[in-house]
Legacy VTK file of the C-alpha trace (Angstrom):
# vtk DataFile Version 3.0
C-alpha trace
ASCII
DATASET POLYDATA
POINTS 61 float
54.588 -41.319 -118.575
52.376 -42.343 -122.317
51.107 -38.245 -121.316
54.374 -37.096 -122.740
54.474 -39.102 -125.784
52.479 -36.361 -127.785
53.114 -34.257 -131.019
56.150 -32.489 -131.285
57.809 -34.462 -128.515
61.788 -35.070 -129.711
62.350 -39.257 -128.596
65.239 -40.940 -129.181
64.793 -44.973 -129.994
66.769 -46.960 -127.271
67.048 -49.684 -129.333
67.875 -48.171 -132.567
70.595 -45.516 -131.315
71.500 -45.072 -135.360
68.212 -43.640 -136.333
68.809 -39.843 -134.122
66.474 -38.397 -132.803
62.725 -38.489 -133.866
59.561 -36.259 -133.191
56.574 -37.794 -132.393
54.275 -36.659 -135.104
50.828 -39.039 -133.985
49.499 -40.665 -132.035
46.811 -42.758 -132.082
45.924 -45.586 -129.996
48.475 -47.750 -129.194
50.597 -46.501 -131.955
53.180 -43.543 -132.274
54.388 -42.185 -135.447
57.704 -41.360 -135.094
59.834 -39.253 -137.780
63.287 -40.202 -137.248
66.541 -37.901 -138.322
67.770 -41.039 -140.276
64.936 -43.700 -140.429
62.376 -41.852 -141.866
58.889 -42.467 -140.698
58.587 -45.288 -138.185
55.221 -46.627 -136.430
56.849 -47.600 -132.709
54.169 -49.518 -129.926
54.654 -48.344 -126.962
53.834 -51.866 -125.343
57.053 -53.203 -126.722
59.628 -50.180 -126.933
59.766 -47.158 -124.309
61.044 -44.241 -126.215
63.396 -41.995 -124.469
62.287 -38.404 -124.001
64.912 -35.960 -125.124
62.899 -32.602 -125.323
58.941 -32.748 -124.221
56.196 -30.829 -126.433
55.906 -26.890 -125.880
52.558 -25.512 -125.571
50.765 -29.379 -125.884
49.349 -29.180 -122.398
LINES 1 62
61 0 1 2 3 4 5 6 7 8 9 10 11 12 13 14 15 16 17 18 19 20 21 22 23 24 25 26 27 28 29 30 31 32 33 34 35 36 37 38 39 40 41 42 43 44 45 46 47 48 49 50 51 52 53 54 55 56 57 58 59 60
């Protein structure tokens, strides 16, 4: 499922329900840069959380 983790992506943190929802803005490697509606910027590894897809990427196919 990493093939949906891609720009533009809208991912909600399932461990950090307070921070909203966040769009994927990078990613690179084994790191995602999330912006978050109340965290700000966050780097999340996808080895140790699974972010929650709320609304997939249009036109990153």
């Amino acid at each position: 499922m990493d093939f949906l983790l891609t720009p533009g992506t809208i991912v909600r943190h399932p461990g950090q329900p307070d921070w909203g929802l966040g769009r994927i803005q990078a990613v690179d490697g084994d790191q995602i840069a999330v912006n978050f509606e109340e965290a700000g910027r966050q780097i999340i590894r996808p080895r140790h959380v699974v972010l929650e897809i709320v609304e997939p990427a249009m036109g990153y196919e």
